[in-house]
N, C-alpha and C positions, 0 to 999 in steps of 0.2 A: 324630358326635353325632346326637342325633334329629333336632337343627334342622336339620343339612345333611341327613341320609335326606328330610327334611320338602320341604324345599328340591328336593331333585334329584326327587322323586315332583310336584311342584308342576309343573318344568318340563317332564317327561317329558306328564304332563297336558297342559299347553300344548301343546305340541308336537304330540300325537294330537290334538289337538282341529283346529289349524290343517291338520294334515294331509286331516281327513275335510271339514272346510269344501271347504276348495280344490281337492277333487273335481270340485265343482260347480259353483264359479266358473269355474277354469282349462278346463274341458272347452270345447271350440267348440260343439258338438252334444251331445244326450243327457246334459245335465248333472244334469237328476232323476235320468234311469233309471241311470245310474251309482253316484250316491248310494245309490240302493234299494238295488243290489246289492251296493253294500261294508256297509251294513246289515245286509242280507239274511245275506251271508257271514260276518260277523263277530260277530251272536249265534248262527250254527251251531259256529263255531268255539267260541265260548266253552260251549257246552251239551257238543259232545263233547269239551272237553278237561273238563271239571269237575261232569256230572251224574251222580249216583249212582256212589258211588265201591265200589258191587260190580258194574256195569254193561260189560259186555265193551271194550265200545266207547271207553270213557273213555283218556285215556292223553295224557300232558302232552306229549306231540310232535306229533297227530293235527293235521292240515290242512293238507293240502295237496291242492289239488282236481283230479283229473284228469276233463275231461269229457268225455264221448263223442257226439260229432254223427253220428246215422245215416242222415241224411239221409232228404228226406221222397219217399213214393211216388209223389207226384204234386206235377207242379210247378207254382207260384204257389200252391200251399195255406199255408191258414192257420199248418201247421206248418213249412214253409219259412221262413215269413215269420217267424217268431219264431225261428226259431234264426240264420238270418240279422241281422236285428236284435239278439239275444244276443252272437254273435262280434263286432257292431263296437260293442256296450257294453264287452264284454269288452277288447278293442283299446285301447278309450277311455284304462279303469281301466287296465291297464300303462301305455299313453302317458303319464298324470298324475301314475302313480306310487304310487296307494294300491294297485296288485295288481301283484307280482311273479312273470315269466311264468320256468318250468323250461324248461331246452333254449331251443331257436331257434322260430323265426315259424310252422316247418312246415305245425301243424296249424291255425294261420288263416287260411295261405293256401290252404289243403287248403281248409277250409270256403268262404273266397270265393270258388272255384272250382265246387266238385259239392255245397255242403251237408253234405260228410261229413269226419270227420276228429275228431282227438285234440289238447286244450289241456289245459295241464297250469299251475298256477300257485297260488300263497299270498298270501294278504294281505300287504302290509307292518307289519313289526313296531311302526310307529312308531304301527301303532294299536291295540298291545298293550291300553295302559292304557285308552283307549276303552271299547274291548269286553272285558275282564277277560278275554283268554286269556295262553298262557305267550309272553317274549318270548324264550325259550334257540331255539326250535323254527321251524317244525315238521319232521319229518322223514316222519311217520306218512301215506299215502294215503287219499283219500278218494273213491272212485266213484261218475260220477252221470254221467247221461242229461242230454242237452239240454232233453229236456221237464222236466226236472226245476226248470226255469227259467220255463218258459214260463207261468206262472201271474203271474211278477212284473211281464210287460209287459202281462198281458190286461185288468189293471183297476190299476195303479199304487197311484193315488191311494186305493184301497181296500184295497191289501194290507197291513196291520200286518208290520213283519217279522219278530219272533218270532213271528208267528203260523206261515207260511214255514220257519223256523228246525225249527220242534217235530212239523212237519210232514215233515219232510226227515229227522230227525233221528231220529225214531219208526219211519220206516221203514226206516231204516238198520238200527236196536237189533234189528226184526225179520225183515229179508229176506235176505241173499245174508249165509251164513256167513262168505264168505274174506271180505268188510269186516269180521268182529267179531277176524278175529286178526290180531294186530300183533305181527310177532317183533322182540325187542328189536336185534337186529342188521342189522336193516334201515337200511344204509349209501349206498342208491341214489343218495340224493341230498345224502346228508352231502359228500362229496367236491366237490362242483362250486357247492352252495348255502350255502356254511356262514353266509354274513348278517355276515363280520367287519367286512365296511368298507362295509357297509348306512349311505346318509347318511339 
């Protein structure tokens, strides 16, 4: 009936909600900047899975983030220091459980070591209803640079995150063609991710 659909969207709400609080709470360390970035990550999610729907990019599977750390040229620079700071927010957000990481630890411990290295990871679904993206998904890739981060620790408390979001997201719509195509048989990660017995 409606009232139980009503019901079950009621507690699914609940439930994303306490999900993205307890981010912040349960974090030991970094419990803003965590926040930020499931923020951050979760109106990007919801733009490419639902903005302009003649837009290449759109597509109700799309997010799953692989990030690439290239490590910086020189060391103690400002850009070390934020992508280092990024991997153990990143770290945090699996630890807690609002980001669920693909594959093993490789590429964080790649990065704790030389700076450089491959993390691959999606939001948890449970904060679908949150941020209005699909909760079937995702299975879709989404490629991004380190620095592509490093804006959300340089001034925090000033970065709106859809601001972030439209910013990431505009340049995605316009730059590296292989982001805009998404074959539908793209099964990389169906097999090993499929989120059935996601608590």
């Amino acid at each position: 009936s409606d009232l139980r659909l009503a019901d079950q969207h009621s507690a699914l709400a609940r439930a994303s909600e306490a999900c993205l609080a307890g981010t912040e709470v349960k974090a030991r360390t970094n419990g803003p900047e965590v926040r930020q970035l499931i923020d951050c990550l979760g109106r990007l999610v919801h733009l490419l899975q639902t903005k302009n729907v003649f837009d290449a990019l759109r597509h109700a599977e799309r997010g799953i983030f692989e990030v690439r750390f290239r490590g910086s040229s020189r060391p103690g620079s400002e850009e070390e220091r934020l992508n280092r700071r990024l991997a153990k927010v990143i770290a945090m957000a699996i630890e807690m459980g609002a980001l669920r990481a693909i594959g093993d630890d490789t590429g964080l411990r790649n990065i704790e070591r030389s700076d450089k290295g491959i993390v691959t990871f999606r939001l948890h679904r449970r904060l679908s209803v949150h941020f209005r993206f699909s909760y079937r998904g995702p299975y879709g890739v989404v490629k991004l640079d380190s620095c592509d981060f490093h804006e959300i620790f340089r001034q925090p408390e000033l970065l709106e995150p859809t601001t972030w979001a439209i910013m990431i997201y505009d340049r995605l719509r316009t730059g590296d063609d292989t982001q805009q195509i998404l074959p539908f048989e793209n099964d990389d990660f169906a097999d090993t991710e499929t989120g059935e017995n996601e608590p």
